[in-house]
C-alpha positions as CSV (number, residue, x, y, z in Angstrom):
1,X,41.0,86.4,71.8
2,X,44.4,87.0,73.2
3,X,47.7,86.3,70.8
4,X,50.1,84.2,71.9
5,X,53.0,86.0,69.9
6,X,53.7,89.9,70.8
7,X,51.3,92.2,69.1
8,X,53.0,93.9,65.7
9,X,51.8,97.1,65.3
10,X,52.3,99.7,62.5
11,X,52.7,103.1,64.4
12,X,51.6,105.7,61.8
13,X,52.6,109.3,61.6
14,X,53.6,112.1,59.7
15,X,56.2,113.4,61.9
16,X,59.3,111.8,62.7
17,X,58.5,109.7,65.9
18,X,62.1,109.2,66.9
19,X,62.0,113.2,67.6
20,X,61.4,114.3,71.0
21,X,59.7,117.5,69.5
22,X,57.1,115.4,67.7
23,X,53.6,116.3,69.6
24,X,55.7,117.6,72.6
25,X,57.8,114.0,72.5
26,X,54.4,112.4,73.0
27,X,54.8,110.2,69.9
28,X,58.5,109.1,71.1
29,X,57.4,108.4,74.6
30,X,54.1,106.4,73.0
31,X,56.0,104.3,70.8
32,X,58.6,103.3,73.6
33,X,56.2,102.2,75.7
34,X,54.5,100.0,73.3
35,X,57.9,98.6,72.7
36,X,58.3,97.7,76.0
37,X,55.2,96.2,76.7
38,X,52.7,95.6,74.2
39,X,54.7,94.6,70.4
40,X,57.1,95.1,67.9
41,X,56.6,98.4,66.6
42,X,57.0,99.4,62.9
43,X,57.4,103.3,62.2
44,X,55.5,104.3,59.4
45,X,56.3,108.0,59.2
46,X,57.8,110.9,58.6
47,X,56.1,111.4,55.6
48,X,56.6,114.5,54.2
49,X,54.3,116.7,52.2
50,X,56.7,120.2,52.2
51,X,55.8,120.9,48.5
52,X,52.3,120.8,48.9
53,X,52.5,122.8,52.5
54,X,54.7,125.2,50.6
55,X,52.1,125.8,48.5
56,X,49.6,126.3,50.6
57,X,51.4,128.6,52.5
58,X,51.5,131.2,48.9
59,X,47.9,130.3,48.4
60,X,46.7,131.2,51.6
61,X,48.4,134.8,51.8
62,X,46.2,135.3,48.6
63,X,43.5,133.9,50.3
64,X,44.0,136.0,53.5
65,X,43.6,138.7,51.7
66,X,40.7,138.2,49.8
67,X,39.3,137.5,52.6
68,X,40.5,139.9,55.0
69,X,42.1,137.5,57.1
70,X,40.4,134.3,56.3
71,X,42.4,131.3,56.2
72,X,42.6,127.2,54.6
73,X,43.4,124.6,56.6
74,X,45.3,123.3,53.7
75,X,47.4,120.5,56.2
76,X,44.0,119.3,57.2
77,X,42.2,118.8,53.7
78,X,40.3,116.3,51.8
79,X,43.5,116.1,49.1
80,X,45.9,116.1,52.2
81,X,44.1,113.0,53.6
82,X,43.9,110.8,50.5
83,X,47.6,111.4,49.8
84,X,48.6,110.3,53.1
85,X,46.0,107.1,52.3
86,X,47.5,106.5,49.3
87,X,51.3,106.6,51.3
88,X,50.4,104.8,54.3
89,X,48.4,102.0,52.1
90,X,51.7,101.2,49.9
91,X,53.8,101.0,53.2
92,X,51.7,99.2,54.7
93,X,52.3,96.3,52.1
94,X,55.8,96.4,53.2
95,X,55.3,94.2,56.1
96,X,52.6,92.1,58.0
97,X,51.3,93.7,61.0
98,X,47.7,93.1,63.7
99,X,47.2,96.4,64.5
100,X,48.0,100.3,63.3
101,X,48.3,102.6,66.1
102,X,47.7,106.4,64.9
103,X,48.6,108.7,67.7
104,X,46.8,112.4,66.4
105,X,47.1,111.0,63.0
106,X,43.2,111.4,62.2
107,X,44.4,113.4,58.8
108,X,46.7,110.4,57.7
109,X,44.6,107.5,58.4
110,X,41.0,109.0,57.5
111,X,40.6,107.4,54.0
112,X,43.3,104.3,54.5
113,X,41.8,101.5,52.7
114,X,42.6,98.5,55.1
115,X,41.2,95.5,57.3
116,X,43.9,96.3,59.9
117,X,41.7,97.6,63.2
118,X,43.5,101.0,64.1
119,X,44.0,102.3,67.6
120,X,43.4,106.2,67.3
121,X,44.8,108.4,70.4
122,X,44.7,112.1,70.6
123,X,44.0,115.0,72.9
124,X,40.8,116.5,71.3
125,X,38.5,116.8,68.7
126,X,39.0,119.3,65.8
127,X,35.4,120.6,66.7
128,X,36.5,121.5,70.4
129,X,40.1,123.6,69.0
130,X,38.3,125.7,66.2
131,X,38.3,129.2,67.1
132,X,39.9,127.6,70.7
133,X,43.9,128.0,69.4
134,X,45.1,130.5,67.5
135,X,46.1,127.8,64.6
136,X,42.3,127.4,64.3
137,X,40.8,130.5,64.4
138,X,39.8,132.4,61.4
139,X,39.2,129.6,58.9
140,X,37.1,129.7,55.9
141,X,33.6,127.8,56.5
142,X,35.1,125.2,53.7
143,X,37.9,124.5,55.9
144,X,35.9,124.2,58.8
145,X,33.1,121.8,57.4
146,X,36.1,120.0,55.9
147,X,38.3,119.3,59.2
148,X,34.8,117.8,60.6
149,X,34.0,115.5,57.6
150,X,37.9,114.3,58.1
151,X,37.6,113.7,61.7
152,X,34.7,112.5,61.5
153,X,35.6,109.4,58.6
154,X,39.0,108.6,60.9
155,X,36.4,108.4,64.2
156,X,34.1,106.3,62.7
157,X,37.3,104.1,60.9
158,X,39.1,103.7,64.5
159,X,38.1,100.6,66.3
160,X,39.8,102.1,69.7
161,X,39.3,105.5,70.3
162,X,42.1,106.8,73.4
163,X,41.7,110.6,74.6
164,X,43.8,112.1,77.2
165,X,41.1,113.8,79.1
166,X,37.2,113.1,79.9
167,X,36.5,116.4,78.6
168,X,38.0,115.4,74.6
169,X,36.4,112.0,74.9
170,X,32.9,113.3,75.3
171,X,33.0,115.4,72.4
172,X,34.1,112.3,70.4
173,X,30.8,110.9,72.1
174,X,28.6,113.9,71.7
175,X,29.6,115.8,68.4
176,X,31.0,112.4,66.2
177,X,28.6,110.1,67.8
178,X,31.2,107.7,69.0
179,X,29.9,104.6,70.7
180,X,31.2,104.9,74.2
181,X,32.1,101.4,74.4
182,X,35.0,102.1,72.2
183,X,36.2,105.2,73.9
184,X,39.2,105.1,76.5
185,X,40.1,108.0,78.5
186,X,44.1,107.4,79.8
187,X,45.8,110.5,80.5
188,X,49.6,111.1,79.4
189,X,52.6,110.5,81.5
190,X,55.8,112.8,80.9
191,X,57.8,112.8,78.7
192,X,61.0,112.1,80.5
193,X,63.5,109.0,80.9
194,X,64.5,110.3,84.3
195,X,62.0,109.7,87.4
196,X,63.2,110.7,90.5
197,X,63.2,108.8,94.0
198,X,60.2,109.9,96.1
199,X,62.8,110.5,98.9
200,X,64.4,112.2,96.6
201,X,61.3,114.4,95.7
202,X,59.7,114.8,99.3
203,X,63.4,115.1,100.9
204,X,64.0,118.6,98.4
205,X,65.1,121.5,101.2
206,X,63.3,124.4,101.0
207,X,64.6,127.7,100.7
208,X,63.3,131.8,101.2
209,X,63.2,132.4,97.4
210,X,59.8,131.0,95.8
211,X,61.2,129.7,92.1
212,X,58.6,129.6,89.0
213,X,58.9,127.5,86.4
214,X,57.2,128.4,83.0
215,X,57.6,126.2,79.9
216,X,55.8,126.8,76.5
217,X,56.9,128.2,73.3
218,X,53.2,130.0,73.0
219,X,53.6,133.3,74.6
220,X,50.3,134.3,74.4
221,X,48.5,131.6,74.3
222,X,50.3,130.1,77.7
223,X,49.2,133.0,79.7
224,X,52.9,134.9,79.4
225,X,52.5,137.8,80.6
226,X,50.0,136.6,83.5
227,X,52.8,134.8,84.4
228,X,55.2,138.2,84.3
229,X,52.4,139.6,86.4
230,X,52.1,137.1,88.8
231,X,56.0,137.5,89.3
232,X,55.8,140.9,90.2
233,X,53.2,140.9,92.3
234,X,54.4,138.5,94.6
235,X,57.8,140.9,94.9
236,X,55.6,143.4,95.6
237,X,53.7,140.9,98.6
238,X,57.2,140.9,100.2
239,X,57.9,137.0,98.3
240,X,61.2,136.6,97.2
241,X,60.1,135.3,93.7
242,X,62.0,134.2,91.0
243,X,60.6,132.9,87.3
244,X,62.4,131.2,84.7
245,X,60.9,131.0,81.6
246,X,61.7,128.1,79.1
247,X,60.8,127.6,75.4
248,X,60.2,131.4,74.3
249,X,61.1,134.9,74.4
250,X,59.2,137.7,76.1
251,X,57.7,140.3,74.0
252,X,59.8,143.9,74.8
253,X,58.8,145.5,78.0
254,X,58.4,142.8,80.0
255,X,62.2,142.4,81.7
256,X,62.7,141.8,85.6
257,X,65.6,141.6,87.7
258,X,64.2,138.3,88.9
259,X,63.3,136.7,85.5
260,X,65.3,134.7,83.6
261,X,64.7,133.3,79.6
262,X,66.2,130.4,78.4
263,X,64.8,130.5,74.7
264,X,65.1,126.8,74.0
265,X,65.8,123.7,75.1
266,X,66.2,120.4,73.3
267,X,65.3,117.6,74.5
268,X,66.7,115.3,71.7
269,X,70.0,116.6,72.8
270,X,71.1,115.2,76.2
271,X,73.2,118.7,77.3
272,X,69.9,120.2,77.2
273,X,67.6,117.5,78.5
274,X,69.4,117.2,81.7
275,X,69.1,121.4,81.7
276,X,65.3,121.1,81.7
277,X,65.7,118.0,83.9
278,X,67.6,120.6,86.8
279,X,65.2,123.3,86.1
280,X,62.4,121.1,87.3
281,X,64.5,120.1,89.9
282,X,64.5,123.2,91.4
283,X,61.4,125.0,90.8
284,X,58.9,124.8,93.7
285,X,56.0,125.7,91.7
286,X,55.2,125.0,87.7
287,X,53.5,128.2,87.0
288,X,51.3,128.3,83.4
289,X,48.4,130.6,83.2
290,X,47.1,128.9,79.9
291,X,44.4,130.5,77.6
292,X,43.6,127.3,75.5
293,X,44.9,123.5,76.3
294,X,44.3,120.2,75.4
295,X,46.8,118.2,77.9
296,X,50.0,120.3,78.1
297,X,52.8,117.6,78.8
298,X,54.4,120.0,80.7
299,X,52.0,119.4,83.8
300,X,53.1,115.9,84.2
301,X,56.4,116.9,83.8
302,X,56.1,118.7,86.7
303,X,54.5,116.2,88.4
304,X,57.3,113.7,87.9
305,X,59.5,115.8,89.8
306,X,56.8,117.0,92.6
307,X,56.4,120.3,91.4
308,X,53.0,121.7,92.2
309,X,50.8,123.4,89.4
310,X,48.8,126.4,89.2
311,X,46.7,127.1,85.8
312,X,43.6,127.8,84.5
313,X,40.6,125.8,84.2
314,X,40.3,125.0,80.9
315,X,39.9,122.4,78.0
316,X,41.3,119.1,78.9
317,X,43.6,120.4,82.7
318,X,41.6,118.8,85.1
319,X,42.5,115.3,84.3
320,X,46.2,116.5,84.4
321,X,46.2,118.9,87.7
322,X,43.7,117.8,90.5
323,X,42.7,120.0,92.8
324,X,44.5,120.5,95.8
325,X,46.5,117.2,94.9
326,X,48.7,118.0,92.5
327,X,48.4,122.0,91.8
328,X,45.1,124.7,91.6
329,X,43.4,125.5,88.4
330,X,42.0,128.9,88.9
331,X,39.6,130.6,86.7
332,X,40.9,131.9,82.8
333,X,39.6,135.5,84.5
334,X,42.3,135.2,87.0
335,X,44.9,137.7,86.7
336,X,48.4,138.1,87.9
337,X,47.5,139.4,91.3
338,X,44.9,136.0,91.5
339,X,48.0,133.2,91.1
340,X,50.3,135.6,93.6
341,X,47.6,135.1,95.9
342,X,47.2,131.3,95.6
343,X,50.6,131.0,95.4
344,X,52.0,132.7,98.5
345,X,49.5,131.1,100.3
346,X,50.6,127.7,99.6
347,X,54.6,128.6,99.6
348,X,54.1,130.0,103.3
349,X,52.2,127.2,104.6
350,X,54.4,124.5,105.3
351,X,52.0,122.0,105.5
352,X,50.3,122.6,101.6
């Protein structure tokens, strides 16, 4: 049955959730809107475990070379898990609350001890990113079998399970045996506090130069330098391309007179904010060639400010860039020469 009273929830993380860096400012963003229109909302986190991460850190460069590049997962670990329960459960005392939300807090609230129902939100399953990012590649089987057993506790534990994509909530289904009835799929809106009139959007002149936006601090594994590629080859097709990259720095080699690095931005900082605001502002096409991704927030960025997307066809896109309606998700064999193609066809038809 409905409450009467506004819901109180205890919003558990690690990570600060004040921090617009937190999860790509996804925790922020979350806990605003919950604010504004479903409770009061209690921050639990950060909680901070550096000594043991420290640690871990020196353990695993022995381990890594025992093992000839093996690694632990030390910050997803049975002894992580139950010191976060044993954290969470003593602030939880602090104050009376109907609900805990845990947005991709499966680690903290795994072995909580507590009648409370918990809302559990994320992007994927830890099955679905092994040997998928780089962060989770190479793992010892320990680790592996261990991240499983953790996810799988905090799955079964949730009473709401919310996944940004169709494709991470049927491997909650599928590989943790989540009942679908209390699975949610509700993609993630940007993370920004400005949202632009449509006028404003559709009214945006359009000029002879063809400006790509990249974003992501991943060079690698956001498609980089088929992003380089796909600048040049669009010179070379006669299109007056520019790219801006945003969030890291080129490897050596890869410098154009039409490129331009801005190595970081910060959204917590409003000087920068409103710099990543204008660069979206604009950019006529968001341009990330991604190897692995679970719901890059940087798509609905884009979308906010009517920017098209091209990108690969991988992990969770497809319920963040729909075909021909927001952007083109080409194939993770596409090269640079591919997105010129699908590019200059779009930016030289008026119509698209």
């Amino acid at each position: 049955m409905p409450i009467s009273r506004p819901y109180r929830i205890a919003f558990l993380t690690s990570t600060d959730p004040h921090s617009r860096r937190s999860w790509s400012g996804l925790h922020y963003m979350i806990s605003q809107s919950l604010e504004a229109h479903v409770g009061e909302v209690d921050y639990l986190g950060p909680v901070s475990l550096r000594f043991l991460f420290a640690l871990g850190d020196r353990v695993n460069k022995v381990v890594g070379k025992l093992t000839k590049g093996g690694r632990y997962h030390y910050s997803i670990s049975v002894l992580t898990s139950r010191l976060y329960a044993g954290i969470f459960a003593r602030k939880l005392k602090k104050g009376k609350y109907d609900l805990i939300f845990a947005p991709a807090g499966y680690t903290e609230f795994a072995f909580l001890e507590t009648e409370l129902p918990i809302v559990y939100c994320c992007d994927s399953t830890i099955t679905q990113l092994i040997d998928y990012y780089p962060g989770l590649s190479s793992l010892l089987p320990v680790s592996k079998r261990e991240l499983a057993y953790i996810e799988q506790r905090a799955i079964t534990r949730a009473d709401l399970l919310i996944y940004s994509s169709q494709w991470a909530a049927n491997s909650a289904i599928n590989d943790f045996r989540a009942p679908a009835s209390k699975v949610e799929v509700v993609p993630f809106g940007a993370n920004f506090p400005v949202v632009l009139p449509r006028q404003e959007v559709l009214a945006r002149p359009r000029t002879p130069q063809c400006k790509l936006l990249f974003v992501g601090v991943e060079w690698n594994r956001k498609g980089g330098e088929i992003a380089f590629n796909t600048l040049v080859e669009l010179n070379n097709r006669g299109v007056d391309a520019h790219l801006t990259i945003c969030g890291c720095v080129p490897p050596a080699g890869f410098t154009h007179e039409k490129l331009t690095v801005i190595p970081f931005l910060d959204k917590n900082k409003e000087a920068e904010m409103q710099r990543m605001v204008q660069l979206y502002k604009e950019a006529d096409f968001f341009l990330l060639p991604t190897r692995a991704e679970c719901a890059a927030i940087a798509f609905c960025e884009a979308s906010s400010f009517g920017v098209p997307s091209f990108t690969t066809d991988t992990g969770g896109i497809a319920d963040f860039v729909e075909e021909g309606i927001n952007g083109y998700r080409l194939s993770s064999q596409a090269t640079g020469a591919d997105f010129a193609q699908a590019i200059q066809a779009v930016f030289e038809n008026p119509v698209l």
